[in-house]
MARGUZA-347482 format. One record per residue (C-alpha): x negated, y, z negated. Coordinates in steps of 0.25 Angstrom, whole numbers. Layout:
N
SITE    east   north      up
SITE       X       Y       Z
...
END
This chain:
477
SITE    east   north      up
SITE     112     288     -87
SITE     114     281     -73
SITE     115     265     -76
SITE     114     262     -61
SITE     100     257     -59
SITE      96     260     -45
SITE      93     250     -35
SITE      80     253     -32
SITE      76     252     -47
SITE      82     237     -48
SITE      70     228     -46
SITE      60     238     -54
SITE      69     235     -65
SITE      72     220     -63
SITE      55     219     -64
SITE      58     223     -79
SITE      71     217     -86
SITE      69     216     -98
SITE      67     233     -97
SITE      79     232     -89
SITE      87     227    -101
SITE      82     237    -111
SITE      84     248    -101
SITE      98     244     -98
SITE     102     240    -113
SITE      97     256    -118
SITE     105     263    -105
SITE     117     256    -110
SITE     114     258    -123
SITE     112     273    -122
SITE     125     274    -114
SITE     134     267    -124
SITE     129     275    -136
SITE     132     289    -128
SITE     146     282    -124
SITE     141     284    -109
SITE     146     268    -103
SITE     159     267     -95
SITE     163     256     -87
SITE     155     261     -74
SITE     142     262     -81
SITE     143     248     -87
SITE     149     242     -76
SITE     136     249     -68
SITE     126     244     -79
SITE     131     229     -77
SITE     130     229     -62
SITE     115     234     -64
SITE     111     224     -74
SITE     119     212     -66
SITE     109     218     -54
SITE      97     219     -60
SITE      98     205     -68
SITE     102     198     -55
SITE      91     205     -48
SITE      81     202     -61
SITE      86     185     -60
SITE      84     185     -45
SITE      70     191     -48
SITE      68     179     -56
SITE      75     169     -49
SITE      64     173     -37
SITE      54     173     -46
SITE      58     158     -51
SITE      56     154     -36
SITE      42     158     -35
SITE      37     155     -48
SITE      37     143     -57
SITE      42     148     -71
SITE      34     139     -79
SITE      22     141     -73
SITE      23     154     -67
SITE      17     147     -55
SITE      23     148     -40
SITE      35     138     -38
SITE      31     128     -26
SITE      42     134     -19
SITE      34     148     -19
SITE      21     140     -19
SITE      25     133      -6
SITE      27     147       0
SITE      15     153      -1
SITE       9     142       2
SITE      15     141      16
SITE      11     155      19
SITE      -2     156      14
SITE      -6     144      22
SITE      -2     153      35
SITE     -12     164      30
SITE     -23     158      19
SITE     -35     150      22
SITE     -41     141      11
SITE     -29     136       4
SITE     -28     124      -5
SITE     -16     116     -12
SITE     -20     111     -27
SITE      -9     101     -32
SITE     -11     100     -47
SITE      -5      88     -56
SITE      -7      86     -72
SITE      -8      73     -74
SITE       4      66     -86
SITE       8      80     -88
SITE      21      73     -91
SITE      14      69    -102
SITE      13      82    -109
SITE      28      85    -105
SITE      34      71    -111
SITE      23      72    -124
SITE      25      87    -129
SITE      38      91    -121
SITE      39      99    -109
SITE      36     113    -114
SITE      22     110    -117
SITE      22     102    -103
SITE      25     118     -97
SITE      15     126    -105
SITE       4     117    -100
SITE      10     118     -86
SITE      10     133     -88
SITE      -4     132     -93
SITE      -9     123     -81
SITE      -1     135     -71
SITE      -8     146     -79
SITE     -21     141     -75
SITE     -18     138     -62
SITE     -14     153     -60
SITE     -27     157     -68
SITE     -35     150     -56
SITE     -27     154     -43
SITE     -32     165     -36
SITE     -21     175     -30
SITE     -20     169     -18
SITE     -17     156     -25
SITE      -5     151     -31
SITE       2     138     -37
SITE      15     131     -41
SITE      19     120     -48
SITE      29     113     -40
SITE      34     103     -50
SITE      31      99     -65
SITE      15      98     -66
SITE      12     100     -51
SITE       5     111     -46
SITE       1     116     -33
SITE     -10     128     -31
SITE     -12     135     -19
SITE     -27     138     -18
SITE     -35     149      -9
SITE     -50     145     -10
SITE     -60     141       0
SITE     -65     127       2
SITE     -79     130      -8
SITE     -70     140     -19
SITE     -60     128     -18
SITE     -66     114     -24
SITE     -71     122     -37
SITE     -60     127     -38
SITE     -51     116     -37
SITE     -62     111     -49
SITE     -59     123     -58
SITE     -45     121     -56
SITE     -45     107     -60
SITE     -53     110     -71
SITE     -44     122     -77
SITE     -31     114     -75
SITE     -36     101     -83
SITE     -40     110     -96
SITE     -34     106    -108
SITE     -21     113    -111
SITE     -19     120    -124
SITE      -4     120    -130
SITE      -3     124    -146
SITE     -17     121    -147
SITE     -16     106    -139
SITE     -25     103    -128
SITE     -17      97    -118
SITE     -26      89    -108
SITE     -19      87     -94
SITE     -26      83     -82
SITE     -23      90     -69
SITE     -27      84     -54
SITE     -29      94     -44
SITE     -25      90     -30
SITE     -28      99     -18
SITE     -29     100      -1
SITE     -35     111       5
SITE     -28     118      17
SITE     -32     113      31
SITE     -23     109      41
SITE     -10     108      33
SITE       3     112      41
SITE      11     115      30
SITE      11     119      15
SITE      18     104      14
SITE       7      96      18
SITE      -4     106      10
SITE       5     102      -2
SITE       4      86       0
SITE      -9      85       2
SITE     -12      92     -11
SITE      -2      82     -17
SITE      -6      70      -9
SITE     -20      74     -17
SITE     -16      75     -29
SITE      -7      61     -27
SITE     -20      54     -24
SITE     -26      56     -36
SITE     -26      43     -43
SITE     -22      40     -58
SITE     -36      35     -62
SITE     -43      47     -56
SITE     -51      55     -65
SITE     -53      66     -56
SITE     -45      78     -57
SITE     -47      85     -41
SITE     -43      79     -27
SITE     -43      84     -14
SITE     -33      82      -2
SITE     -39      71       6
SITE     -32      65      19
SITE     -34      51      14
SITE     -23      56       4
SITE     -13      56      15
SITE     -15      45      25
SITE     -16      37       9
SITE      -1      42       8
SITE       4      37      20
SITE      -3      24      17
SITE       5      22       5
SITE      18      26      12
SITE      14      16      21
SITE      12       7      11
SITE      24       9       3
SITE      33       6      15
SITE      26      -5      19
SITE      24      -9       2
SITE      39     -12       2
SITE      39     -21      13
SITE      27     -31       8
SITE      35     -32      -5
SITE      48     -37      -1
SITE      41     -46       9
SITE      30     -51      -2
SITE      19     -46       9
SITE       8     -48      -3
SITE      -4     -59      -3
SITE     -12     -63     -14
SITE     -25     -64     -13
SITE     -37     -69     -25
SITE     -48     -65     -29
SITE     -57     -77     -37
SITE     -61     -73     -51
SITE     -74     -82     -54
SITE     -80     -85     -66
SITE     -94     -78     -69
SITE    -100     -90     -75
SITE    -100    -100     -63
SITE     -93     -90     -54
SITE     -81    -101     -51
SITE     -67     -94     -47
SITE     -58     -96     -60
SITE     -47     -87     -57
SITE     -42     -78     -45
SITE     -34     -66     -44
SITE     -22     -63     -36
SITE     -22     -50     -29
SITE     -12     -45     -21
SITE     -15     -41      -4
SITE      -3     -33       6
SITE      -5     -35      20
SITE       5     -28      26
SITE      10     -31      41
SITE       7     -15      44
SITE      -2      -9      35
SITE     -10     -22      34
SITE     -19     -25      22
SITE     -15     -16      12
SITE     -25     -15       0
SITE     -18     -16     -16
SITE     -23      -4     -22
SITE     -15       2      -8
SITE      -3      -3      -9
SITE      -3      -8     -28
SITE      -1       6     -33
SITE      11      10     -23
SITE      16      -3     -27
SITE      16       0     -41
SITE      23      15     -37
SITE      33       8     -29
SITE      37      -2     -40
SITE      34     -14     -29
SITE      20     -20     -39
SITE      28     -29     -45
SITE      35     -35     -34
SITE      21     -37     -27
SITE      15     -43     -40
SITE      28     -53     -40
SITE      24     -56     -25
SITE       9     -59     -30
SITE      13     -67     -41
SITE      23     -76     -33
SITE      13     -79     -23
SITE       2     -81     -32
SITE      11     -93     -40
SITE      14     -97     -26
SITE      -1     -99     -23
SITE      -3    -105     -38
SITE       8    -115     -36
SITE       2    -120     -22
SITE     -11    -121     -27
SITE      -5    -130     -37
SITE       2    -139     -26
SITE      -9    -139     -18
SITE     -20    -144     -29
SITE     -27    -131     -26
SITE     -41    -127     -35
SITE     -37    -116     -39
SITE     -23    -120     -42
SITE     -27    -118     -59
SITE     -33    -105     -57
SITE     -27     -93     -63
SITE     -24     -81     -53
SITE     -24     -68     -59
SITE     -13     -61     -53
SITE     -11     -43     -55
SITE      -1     -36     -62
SITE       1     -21     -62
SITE       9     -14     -75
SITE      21     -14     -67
SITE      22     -29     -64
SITE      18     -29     -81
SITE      29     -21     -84
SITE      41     -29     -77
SITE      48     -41     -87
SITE      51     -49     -74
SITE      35     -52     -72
SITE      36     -61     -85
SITE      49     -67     -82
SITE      43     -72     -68
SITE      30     -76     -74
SITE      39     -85     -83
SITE      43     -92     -72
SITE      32     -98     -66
SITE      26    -111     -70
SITE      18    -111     -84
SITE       4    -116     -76
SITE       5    -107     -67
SITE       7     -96     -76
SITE      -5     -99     -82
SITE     -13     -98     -70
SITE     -10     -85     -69
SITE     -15     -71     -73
SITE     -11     -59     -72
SITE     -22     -46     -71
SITE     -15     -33     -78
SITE     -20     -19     -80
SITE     -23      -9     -91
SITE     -11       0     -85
SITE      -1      -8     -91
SITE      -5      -6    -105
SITE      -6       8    -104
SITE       7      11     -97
SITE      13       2    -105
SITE      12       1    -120
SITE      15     -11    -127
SITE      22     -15    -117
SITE      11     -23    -112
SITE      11     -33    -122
SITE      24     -41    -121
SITE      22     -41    -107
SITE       9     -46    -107
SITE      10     -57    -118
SITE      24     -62    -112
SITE      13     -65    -100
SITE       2     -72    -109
SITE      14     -81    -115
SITE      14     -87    -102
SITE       0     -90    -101
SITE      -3     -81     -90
SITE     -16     -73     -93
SITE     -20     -59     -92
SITE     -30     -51     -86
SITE     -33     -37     -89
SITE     -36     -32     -75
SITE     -47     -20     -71
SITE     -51     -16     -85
SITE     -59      -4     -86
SITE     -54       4     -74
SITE     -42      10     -83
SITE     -39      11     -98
SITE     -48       2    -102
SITE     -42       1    -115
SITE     -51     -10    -125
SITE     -36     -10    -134
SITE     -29     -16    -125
SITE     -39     -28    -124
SITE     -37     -33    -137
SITE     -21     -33    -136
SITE     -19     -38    -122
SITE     -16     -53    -120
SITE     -26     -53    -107
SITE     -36     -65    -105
SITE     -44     -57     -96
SITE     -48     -44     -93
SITE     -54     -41     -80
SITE     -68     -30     -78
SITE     -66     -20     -67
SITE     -75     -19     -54
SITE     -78      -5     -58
SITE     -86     -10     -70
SITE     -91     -23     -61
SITE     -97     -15     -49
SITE    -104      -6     -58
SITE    -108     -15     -67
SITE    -122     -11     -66
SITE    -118       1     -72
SITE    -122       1     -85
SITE    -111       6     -91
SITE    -103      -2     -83
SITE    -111     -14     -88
SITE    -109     -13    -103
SITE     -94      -9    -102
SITE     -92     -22     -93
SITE    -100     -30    -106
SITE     -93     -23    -114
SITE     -79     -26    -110
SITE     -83     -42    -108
SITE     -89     -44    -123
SITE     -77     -36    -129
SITE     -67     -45    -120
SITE     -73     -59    -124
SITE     -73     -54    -138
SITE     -57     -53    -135
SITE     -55     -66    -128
SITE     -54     -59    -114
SITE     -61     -65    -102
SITE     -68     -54     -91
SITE     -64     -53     -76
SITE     -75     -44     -71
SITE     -70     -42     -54
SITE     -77     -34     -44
SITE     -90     -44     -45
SITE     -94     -40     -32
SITE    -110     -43     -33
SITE    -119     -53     -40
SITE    -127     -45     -50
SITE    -112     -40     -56
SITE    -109     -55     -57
SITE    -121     -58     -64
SITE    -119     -45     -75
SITE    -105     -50     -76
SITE    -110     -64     -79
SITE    -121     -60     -89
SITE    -110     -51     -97
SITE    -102     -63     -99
SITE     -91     -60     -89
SITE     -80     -69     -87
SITE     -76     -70     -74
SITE     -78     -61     -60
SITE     -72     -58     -49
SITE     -76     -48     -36
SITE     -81     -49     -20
SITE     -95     -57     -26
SITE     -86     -69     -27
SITE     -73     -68     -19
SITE     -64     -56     -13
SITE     -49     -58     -13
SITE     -44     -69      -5
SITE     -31     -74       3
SITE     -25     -87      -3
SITE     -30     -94       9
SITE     -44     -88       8
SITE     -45     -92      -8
SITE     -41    -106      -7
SITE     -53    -109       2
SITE     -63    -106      -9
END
């Protein structure tokens, strides 16, 4: 019996090692029993063996660089490739960007080998929804990309029904995981290269904001000139900080009764020599991402004690009034705020408040408490700033050293709504029955004054009565 597998026969038998191995093993077996192996033979059966296993690991290996093992999808590197040279040959072609939003989640709660199997899940359906012209890939731990080959009118639904499939529970042992999923995607115009098809379906899918609650987005061009903004900005960011470019402006906060100004809040403004006015909420989140918030919120605070102290020199009216002044959860967090506050003069610090939001309670646990009652101790008060746009969590109201907690305009505008109307009573009555006093802001018309007024509102503040001002502009009133 001849050993030698021909050549020609080698890559039928690599498609099937495992027969390969049973066929070998009952060949050599057969020729030990009749006494038949000498040297040539078994030297003849390795060299065979060593080919066909090296050529059945390069088979694999080649394998490995097309698809992803876990997934069974393509790897982005094959992804990549086909994309470039169908975007030669194939009209009506889209790239999908998918994300699971706090999949780490699942990974750092139930281990990582349940974070796979629902990744595998999620591919398995991509797959079940592809057409065979189209493919996907996931090119790094819960990001996908998807290749799509539908017209204009087929595409929107479909982008819909994917959407929809992807954020179906997942089942595990009889567990219903629920994992939302964003879907970004640019359809294929004018692109020149598989690069730039790619980030604009990222730069969709990276301007979906945290608070979102809609689940699709399209590429839009805005997206790419608001990039370059923020570059912009971030060089320019830098700058104003080590050269304090920050003013302070106030905004009165009336009482409702006689509408008299009682307090004012201090609110940051960048005017940059190049870019010019740049509004906060361009520049306040890449601050927070750059870790500068806290340097700005120092430069605030400094100049705000400066114009507290001058107004005391100079016999001012408002030298008494308590100014309000922002802090993010970043600022909250850092030990030196307290040990600066410490420092200031005992009157001063009473005349100062300082407006904090829901985040910081969330993100930070317990945490909050020594932090916020090392502040109190130092008789500076505390203002729960733009309550019901986030959380919104009634527990917190009762353990929180605040003195105030202040309405948000989205309830204020539509406060003619009447759902709107019996939440904003609602919140005043339970607050008074806690001993906390109601800001409502965005008053920016007389009848919403008068609704505030009758349900017993504290204080107010919006365009009715005065927009943020300049220093200059706010000591003329």
């Amino acid at each position: 019996m001849d050993f030698n597998f021909r050549r020609g026969k080698t890559k039928e038998i690599v498609k099937t090692p495992v027969i390969l191995t049973v066929f070998i093993s009952l060949n050599i077996m057969a020729h030990l029993v009749a006494g038949a192996v000498n040297e040539a033979v078994s030297f003849s059966v390795k060299l065979t063996v060593n080919s066909v296993l090296a050529s059945y690991f390069l088979f694999q290996l080649k394998r490995a660089q097309r698809i992803d093992d876990l997934t069974q999808l393509l790897t982005i590197k094959e992804f990549l490739r086909r994309l470039d040279r169908d975007l030669a040959i194939k009209d009506n072609l889209c790239v999908v960007s998918i994300d699971m939003l706090l999949f780490r989640n699942i990974n750092f709660s139930y281990g990582y080998e349940k974070g796979d199997q629902i990744l595998a899940q999620l591919a398995s359906r991509m797959k079940s929804f592809l057409s065979k012209t189209e493919y996907a890939t996931r090119s790094y731990g819960d990001k996908f990309y998807l290749l799509l080959n539908r017209d204009d009118k087929e595409l929107t639904t479909s982008i819909k029904e994917l959407s929809r499939i992807l954020n179906h529970p997942y089942l595990l042992n009889d567990n219903k995981f629920y994992i939302r999923t964003r879907v970004a995607y640019c359809y294929y115009t004018e692109e020149k290269s598989v690069e730039e098809l790619i980030l604009k379906a990222s730069l969709a899918m990276s301007s979906f904001k945290e608070s979102d609650n809609f689940n699709i987005q399209q590429y839009e061009s805005w997206m790419q000139k608001e990039r370059r903004e923020q570059v912009k900005i971030i060089e320019r960011l830098y700058k104003a900080v080590e050269e304090s470019r920050f003013d302070v402006y106030f905004q009165p906060i009336l009482n409702i009764k006689d509408k008299e100004i009682v307090a004012l809040e201090a609110l940051v403004r960048w005017f940059d020599p190049i870019l010019g006015t740049v509004p906060p909420d361009k520049f306040i989140n890449i601050a927070e991402e750059l870790e500068l918030i806290s340097q700005i919120g120092e430069i605030v605070q400094r100049k705000v004690f400066e114009i507290k102290r001058r107004w005391k020199d100079e016999n001012f009216k408002y030298m008494n009034m308590k100014v309000f002044i922002n802090l993010s959860p970043i600022e909250l967090r850092e030990k030196s705020l307290v040990n600066r506050l410490e420092k200031i003069d005992p009157v001063l610090q009473s005349q100062i408040g300082f407006e904090i939001t829901e985040d910081y309670f969330i993100e930070s646990s317990n945490e909050w408490r020594t932090t916020l009652n090392m502040i109190k101790n130092l008789d500076i008060c505390l203002s729960l700033d733009d309550f019901g746009t986030r959380y919104s969590s009634f527990e917190y109201l009762k353990d929180l050293p605040i003195d105030y907690l202040k309405l948000d305009r989205t309830f204020i505008l539509n406060i003619d709504d009447n759902k709107n109307y019996n939440i904003v009573k609602f919140v005043i009555s339970m607050c008074h029955s806690l001993g906390i006093k109601v800001i409502a802001e965005g008053v920016e018309h007389e009848n919403i004054y008068k609704t505030l007024k009758e349900l017993e509102c504290d204080f107010v503040q919006g365009y009715y009565f005065h927009k943020p001002m300049s220093i200059e502009n706010i000591e003329k009133l």
